[in-house]
MIDOSE-1310 file (N, C-alpha, C; in nm, 2 decimals, decimal comma, always signed):
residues 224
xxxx	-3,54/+0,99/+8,51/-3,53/+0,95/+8,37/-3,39/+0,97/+8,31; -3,33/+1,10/+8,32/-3,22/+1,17/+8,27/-3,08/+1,10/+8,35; -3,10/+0,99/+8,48/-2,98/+0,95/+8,53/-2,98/+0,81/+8,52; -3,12/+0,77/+8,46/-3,13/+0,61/+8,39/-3,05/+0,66/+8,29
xxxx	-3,10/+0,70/+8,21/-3,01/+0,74/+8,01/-2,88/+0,73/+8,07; -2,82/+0,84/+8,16/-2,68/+0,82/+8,17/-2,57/+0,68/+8,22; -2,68/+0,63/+8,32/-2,61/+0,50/+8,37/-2,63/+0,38/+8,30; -2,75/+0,42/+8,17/-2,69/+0,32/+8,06/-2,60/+0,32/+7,96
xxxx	-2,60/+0,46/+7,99/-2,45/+0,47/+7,85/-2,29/+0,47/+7,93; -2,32/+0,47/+8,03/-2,21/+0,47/+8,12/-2,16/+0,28/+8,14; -2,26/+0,24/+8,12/-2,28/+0,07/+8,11/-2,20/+0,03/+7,99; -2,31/+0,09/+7,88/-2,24/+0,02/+7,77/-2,08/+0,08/+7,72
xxxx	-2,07/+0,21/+7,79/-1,90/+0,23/+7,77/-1,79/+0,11/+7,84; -1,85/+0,10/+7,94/-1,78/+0,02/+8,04/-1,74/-0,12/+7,90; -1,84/-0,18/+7,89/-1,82/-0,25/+7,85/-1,76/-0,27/+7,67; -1,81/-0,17/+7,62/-1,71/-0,17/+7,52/-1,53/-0,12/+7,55
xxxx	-1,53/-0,09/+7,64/-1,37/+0,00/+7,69/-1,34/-0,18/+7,74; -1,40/-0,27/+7,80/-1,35/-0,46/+7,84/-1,32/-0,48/+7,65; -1,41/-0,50/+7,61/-1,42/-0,59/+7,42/-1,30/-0,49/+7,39; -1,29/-0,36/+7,36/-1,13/-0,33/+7,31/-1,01/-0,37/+7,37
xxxx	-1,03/-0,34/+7,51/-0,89/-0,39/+7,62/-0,87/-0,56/+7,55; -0,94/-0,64/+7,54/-0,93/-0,79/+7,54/-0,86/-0,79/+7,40; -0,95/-0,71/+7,32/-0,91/-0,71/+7,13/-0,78/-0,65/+7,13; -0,71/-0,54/+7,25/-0,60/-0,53/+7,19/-0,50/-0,62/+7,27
xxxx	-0,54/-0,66/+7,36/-0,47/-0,79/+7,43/-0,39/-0,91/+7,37; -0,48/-0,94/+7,26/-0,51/-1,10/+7,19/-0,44/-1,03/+7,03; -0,48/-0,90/+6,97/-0,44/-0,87/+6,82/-0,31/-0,79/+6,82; -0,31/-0,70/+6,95/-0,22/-0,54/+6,93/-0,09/-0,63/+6,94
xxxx	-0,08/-0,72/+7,04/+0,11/-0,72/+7,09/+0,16/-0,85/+7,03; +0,31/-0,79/+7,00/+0,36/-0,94/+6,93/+0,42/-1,00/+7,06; +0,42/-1,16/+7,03/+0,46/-1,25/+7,13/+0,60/-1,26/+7,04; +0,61/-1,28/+6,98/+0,78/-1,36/+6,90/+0,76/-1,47/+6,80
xxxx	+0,61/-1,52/+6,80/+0,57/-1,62/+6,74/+0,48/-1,62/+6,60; +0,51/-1,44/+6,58/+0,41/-1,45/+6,46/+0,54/-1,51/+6,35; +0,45/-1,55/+6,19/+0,49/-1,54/+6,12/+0,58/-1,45/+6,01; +0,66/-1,42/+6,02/+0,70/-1,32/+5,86/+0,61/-1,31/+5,75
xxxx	+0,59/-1,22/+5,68/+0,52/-1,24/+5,53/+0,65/-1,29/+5,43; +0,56/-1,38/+5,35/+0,61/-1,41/+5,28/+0,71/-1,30/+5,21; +0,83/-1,32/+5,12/+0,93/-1,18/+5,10/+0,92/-1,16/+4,96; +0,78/-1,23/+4,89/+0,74/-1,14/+4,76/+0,62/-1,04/+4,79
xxxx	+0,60/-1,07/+4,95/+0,49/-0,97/+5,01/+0,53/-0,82/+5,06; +0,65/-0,84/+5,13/+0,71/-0,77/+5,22/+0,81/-0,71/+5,09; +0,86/-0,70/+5,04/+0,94/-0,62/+4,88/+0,84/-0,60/+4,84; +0,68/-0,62/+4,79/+0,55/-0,49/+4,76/+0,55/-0,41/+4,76
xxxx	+0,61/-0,29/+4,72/+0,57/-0,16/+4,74/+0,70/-0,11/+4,78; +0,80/-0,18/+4,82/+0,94/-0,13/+4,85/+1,00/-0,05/+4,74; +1,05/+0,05/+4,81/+1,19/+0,05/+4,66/+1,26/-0,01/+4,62; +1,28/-0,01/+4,46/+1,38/-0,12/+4,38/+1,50/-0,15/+4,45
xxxx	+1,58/-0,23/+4,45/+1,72/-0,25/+4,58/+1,79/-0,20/+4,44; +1,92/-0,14/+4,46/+2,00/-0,10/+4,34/+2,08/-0,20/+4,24; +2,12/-0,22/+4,13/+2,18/-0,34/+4,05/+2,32/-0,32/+4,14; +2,38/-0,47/+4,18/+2,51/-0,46/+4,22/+2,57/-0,43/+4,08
xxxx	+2,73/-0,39/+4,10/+2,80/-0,34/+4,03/+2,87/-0,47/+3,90; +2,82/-0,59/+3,99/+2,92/-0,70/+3,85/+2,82/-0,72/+3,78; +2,68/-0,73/+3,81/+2,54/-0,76/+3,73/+2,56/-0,67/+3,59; +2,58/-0,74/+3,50/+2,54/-0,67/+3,35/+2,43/-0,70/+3,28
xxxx	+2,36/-0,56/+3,23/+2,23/-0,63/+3,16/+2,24/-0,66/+3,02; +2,20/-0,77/+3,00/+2,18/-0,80/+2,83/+2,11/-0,72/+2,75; +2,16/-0,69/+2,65/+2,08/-0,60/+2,54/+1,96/-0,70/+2,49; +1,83/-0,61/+2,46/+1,70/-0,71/+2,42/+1,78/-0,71/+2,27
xxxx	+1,66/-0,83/+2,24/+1,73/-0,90/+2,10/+1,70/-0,83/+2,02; +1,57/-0,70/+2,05/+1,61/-0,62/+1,95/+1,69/-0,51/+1,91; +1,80/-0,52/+2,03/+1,94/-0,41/+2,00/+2,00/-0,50/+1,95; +2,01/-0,62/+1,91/+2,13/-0,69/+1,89/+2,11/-0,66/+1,66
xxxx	+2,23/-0,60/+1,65/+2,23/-0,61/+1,55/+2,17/-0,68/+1,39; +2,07/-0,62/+1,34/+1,97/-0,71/+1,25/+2,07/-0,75/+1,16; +2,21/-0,74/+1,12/+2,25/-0,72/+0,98/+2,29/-0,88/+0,99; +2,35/-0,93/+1,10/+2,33/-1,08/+1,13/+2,28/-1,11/+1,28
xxxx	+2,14/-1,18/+1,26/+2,10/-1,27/+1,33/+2,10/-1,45/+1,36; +2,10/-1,48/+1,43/+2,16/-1,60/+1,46/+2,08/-1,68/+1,34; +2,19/-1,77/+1,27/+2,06/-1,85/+1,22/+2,08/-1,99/+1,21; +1,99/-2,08/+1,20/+2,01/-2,22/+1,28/+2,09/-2,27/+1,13
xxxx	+2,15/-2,40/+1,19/+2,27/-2,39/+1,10/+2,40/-2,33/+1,09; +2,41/-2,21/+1,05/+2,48/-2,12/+1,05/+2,60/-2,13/+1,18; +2,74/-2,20/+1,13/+2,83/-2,23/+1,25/+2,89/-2,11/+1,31; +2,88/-1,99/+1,20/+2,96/-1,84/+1,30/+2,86/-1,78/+1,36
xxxx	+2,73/-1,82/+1,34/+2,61/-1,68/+1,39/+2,65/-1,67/+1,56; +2,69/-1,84/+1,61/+2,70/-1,78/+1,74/+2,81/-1,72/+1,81; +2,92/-1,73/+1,73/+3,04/-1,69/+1,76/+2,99/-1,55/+1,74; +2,94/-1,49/+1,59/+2,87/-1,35/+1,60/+2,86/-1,28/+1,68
xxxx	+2,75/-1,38/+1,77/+2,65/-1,28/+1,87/+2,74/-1,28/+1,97; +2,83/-1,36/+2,01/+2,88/-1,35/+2,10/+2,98/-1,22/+2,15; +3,08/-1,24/+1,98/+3,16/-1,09/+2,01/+3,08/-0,95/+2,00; +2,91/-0,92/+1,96/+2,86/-0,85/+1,95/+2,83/-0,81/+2,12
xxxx	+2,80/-0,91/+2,16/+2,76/-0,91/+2,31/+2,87/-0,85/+2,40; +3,03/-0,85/+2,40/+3,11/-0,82/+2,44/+3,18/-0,72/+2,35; +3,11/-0,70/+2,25/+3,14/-0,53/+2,18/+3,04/-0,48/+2,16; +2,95/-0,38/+2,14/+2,87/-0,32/+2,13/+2,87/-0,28/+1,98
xxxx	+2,96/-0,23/+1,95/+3,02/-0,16/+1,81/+3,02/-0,22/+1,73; +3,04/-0,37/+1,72/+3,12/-0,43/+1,64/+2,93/-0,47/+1,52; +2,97/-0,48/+1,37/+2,90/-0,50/+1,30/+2,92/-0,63/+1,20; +2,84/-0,69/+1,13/+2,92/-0,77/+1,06/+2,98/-0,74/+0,96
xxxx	+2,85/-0,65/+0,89/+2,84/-0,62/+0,75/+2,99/-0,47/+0,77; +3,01/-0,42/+0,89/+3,10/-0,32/+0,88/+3,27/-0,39/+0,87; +3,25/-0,49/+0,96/+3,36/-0,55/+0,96/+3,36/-0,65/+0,81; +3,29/-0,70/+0,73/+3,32/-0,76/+0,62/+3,41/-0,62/+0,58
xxxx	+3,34/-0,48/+0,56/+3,40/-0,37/+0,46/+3,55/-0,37/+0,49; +3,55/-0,35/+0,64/+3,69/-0,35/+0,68/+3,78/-0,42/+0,58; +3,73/-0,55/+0,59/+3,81/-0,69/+0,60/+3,85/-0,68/+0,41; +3,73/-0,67/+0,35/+3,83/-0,65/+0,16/+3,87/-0,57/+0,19
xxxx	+3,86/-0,41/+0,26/+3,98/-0,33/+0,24/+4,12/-0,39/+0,29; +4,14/-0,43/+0,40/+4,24/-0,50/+0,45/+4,30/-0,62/+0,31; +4,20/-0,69/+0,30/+4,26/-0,82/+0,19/+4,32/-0,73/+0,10; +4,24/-0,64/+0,06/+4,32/-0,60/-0,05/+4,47/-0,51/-0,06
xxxx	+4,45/-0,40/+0,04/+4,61/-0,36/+0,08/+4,69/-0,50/+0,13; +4,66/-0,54/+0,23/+4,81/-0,65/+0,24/+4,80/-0,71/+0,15; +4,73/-0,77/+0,04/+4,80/-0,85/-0,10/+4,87/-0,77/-0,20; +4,85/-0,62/-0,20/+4,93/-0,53/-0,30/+4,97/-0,51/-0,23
xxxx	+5,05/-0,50/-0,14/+5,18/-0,44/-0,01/+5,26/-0,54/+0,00; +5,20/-0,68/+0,00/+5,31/-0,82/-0,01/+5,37/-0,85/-0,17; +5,24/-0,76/-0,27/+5,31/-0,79/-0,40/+5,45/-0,70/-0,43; +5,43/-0,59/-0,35/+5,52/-0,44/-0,40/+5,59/-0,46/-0,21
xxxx	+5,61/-0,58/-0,20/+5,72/-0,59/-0,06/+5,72/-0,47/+0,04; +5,60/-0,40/+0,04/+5,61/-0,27/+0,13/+5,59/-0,30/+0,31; +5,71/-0,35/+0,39/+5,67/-0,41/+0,48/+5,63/-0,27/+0,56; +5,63/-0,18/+0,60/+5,58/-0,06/+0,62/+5,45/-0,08/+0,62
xxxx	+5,39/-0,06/+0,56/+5,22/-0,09/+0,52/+5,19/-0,19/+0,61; +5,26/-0,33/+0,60/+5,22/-0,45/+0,61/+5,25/-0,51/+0,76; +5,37/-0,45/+0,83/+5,40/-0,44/+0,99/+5,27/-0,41/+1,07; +5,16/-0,29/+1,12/+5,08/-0,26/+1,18/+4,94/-0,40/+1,18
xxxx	+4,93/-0,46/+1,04/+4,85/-0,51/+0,98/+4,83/-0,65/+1,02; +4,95/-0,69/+1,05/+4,94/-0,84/+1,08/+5,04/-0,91/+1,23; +5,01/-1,01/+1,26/+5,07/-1,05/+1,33/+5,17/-1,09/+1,37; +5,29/-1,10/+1,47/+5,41/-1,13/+1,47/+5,43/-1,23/+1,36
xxxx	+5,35/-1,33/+1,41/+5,41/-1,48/+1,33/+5,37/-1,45/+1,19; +5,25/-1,39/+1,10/+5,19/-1,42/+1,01/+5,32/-1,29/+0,97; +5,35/-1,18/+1,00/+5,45/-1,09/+0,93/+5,61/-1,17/+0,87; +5,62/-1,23/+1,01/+5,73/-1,35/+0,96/+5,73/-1,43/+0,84
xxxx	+5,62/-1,47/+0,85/+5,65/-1,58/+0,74/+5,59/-1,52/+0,57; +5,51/-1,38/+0,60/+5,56/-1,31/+0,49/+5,64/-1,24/+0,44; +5,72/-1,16/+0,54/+5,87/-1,14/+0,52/+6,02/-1,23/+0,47; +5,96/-1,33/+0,51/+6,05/-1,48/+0,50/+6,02/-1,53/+0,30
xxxx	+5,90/-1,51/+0,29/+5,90/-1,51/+0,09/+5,90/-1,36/+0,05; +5,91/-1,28/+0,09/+5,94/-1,11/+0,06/+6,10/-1,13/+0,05; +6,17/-1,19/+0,12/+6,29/-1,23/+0,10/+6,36/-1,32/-0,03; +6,31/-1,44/-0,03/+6,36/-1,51/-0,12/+6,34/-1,44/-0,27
xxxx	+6,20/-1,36/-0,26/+6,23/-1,32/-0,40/+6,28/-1,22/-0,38; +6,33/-1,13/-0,32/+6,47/-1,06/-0,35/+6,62/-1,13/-0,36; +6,65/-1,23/-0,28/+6,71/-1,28/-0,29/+6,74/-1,34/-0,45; +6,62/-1,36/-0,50/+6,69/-1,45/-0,67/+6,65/-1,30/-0,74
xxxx	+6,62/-1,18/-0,68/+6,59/-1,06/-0,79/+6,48/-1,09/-0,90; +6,36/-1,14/-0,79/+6,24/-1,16/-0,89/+6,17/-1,03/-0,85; +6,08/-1,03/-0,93/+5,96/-0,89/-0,92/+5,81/-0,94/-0,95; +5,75/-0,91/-0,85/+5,59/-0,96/-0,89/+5,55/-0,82/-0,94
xxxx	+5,46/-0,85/-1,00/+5,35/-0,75/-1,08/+5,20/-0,81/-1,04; +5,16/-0,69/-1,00/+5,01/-0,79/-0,95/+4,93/-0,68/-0,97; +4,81/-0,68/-1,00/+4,71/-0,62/-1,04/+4,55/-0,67/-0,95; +4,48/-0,61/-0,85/+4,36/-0,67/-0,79/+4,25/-0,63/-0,90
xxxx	+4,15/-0,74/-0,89/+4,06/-0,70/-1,02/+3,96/-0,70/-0,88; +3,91/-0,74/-0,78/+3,78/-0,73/-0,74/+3,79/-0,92/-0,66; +3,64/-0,90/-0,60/+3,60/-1,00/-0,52/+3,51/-1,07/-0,61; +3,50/-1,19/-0,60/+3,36/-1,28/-0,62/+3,25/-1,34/-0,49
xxxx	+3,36/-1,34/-0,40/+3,25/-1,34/-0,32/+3,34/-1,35/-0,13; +3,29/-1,25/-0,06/+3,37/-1,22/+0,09/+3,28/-1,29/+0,21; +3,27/-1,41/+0,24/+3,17/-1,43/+0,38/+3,22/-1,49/+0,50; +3,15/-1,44/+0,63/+3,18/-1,51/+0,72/+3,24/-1,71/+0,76
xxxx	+3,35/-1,73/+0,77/+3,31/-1,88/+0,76/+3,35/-1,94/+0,92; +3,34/-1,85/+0,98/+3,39/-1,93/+1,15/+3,39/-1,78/+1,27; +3,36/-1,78/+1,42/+3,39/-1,65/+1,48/+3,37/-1,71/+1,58; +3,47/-1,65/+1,69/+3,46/-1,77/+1,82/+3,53/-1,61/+1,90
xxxx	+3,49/-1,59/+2,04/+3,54/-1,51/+2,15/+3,58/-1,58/+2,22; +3,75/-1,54/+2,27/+3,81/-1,63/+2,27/+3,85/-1,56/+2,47; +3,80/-1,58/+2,57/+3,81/-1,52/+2,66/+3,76/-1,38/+2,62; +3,85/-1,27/+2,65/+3,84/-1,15/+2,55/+3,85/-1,10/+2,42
xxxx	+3,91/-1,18/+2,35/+3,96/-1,18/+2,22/+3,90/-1,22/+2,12; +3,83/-1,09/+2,00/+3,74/-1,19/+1,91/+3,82/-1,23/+1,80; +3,80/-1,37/+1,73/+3,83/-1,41/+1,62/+3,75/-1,41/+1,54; +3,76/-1,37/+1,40/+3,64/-1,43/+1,31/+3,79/-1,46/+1,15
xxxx	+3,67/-1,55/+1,10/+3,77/-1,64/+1,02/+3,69/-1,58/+0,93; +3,74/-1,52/+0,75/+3,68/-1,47/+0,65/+3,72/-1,56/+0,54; +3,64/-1,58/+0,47/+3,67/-1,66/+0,27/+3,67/-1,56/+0,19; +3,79/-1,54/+0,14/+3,77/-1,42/+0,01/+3,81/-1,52/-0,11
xxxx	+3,71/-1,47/-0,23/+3,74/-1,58/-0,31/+3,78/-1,41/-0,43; +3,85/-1,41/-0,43/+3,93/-1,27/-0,51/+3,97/-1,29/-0,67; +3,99/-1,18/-0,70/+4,04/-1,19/-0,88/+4,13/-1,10/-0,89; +4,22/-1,15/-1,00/+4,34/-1,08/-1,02/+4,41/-1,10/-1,12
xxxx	+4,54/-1,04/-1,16/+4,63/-1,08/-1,26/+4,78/-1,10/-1,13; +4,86/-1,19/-1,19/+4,95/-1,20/-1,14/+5,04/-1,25/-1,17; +5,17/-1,15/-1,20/+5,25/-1,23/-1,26/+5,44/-1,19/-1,23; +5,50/-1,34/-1,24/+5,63/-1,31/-1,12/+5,76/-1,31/-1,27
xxxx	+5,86/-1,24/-1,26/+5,94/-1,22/-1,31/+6,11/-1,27/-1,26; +6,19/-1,29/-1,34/+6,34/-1,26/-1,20/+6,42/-1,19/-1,32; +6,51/-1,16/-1,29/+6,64/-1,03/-1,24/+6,62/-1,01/-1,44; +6,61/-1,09/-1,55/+6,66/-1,06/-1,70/+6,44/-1,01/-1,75
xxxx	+6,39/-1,04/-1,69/+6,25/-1,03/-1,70/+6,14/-1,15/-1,79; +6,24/-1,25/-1,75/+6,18/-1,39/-1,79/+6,04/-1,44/-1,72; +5,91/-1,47/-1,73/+5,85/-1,53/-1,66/+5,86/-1,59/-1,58; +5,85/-1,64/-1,44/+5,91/-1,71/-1,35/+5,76/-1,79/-1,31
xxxx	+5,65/-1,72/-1,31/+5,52/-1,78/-1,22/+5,41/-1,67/-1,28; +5,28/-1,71/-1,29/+5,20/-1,63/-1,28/+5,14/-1,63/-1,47; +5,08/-1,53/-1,45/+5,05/-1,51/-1,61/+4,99/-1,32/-1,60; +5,05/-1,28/-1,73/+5,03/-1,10/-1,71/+4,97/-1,07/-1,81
xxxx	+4,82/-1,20/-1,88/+4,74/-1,17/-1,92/+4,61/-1,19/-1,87; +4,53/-1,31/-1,76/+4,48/-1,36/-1,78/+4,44/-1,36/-1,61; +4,29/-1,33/-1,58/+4,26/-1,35/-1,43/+4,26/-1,48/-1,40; +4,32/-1,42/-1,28/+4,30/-1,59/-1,23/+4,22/-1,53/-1,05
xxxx	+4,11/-1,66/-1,04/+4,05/-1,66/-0,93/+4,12/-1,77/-0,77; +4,12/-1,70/-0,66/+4,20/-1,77/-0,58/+4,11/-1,77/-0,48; +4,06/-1,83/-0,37/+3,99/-1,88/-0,26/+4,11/-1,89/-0,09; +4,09/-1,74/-0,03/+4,20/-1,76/+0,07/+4,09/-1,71/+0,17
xxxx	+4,13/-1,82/+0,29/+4,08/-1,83/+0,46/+4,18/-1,81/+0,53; +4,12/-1,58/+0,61/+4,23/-1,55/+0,65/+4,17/-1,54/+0,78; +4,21/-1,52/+0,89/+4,13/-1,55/+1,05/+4,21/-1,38/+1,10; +4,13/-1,30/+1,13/+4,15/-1,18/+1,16/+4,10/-1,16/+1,35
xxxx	+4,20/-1,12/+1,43/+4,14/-1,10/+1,58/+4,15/-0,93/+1,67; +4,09/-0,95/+1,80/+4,12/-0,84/+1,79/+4,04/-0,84/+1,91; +4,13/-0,71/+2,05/+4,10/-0,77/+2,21/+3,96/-0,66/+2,18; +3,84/-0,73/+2,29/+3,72/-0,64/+2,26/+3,74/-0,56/+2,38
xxxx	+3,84/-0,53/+2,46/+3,82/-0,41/+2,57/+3,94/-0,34/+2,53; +3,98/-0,31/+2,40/+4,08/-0,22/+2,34/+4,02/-0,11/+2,27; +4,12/+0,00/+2,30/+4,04/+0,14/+2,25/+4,07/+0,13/+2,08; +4,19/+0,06/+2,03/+4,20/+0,03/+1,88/+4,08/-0,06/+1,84
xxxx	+4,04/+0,04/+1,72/+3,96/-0,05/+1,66/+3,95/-0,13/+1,56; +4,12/-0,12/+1,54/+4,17/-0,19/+1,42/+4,21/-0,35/+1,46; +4,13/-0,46/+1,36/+4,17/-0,58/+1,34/+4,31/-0,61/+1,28; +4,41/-0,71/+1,35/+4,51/-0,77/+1,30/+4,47/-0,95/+1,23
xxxx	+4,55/-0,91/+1,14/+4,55/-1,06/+1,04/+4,67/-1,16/+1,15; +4,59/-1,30/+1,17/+4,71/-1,37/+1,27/+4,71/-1,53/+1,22; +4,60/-1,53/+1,09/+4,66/-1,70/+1,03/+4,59/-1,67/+0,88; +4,67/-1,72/+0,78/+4,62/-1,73/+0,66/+4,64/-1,90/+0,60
xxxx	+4,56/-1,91/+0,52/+4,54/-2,08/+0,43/+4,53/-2,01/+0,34; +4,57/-2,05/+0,20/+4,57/-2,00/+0,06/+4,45/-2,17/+0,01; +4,41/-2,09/-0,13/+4,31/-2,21/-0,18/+4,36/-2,20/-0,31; +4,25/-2,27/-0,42/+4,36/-2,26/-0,52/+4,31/-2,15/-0,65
């Protein structure tokens, strides 16, 4: 009885030791001919591959500065976002502050001829051609008298990144007295009672991978 039991399990080993040999025959070994997994299969579970080094990530739109958001219409919002994108720093509402402080020293520094002040501030060509009437009225021995009363209204009206280089174009529509004299103290221009309102589009630039964080003035349009 006891060497029946055994030479039946000695049977059915036999034969499950054939059913594995065949199973790993047919499943265990590669031929050359399997497939790949697909390679959103096979990156599963992998670790992240590292960002190359030129890949830059965009800021989500909710770092991008709320004080201006793009808005349809609006011809500088994209020039905006753009130099914000390639400056981090840059603000609008900060750069407006800048920008009256600036309008307002170089128009009293051009009134009171202080090219000192006015050299750092502006551009080769735009210093030129203020230096060039900083002259004439010395030349006839005139004297402006100018007095800034304030703004009416400072807004974006153009902003374009220009390769590296941001431009943004400002409208100051300004108030003031102003009034021009020559050499005996006769009136020449102006009036030294009475504000007068003026409308000037000045285009201010400035490289965005520079450690200065000071904007230069490089075109002016006067209005009336």
């Amino acid at each position: 009885m006891g060497d029946s039991q055994l030479l039946g399990i000695l049977l059915i080993a036999m034969v499950a030791g054939i059913i594995l040999f065949r199973l790993y025959s047919v499943l265990g070994r590669r031929t050359g001919n399997e497939r790949e997994p697909p390679e959103r299969l096979r990156q599963f579970g992998s670790a992240p591959r590292a960002r190359p080094d030129n890949v830059l990530a965009l800021p989500e739109r909710s770092a991008v500065s709320p004080d201006r958001q793009p808005v349809a219409g609006d011809p500088a919002a994209a020039g905006l976002l753009d130099i914000k994108l390639a400056d981090k720093n840059f603000e609008t509402e900060h750069f407006l502050e800048g920008a009256r402080d600036a309008y307002q020293m170089i128009v009293t520094a051009f009134a009171a001829r202080d090219r000192k002040t006015l050299r750092p501030l502006l551009s080769d060509e735009v210093y030129s051609a203020f230096d060039g009437v900083m002259r004439e009225h010395e030349e006839h021995g005139e004297t402006v008298n100018y007095t800034f009363e304030g703004f009416r209204s400072v807004h974006v009206v153009h902003a374009e990144l220009k390769a590296r280089t941001a431009e943004v174009t400002v409208e100051f529509a300004a108030k003031f007295i102003s009034a021009t004299t020559d050499a005996s103290g006769a009136l020449v221009d102006g009036d030294a009672q009475n504000t007068r309102e003026i409308a000037d589009v000045w285009t201010f630039a400035r490289d965005t991978r520079s450690s200065d964080p000071n904007w230069t003035l490089v075109a002016t349009s006067g209005g009336s």
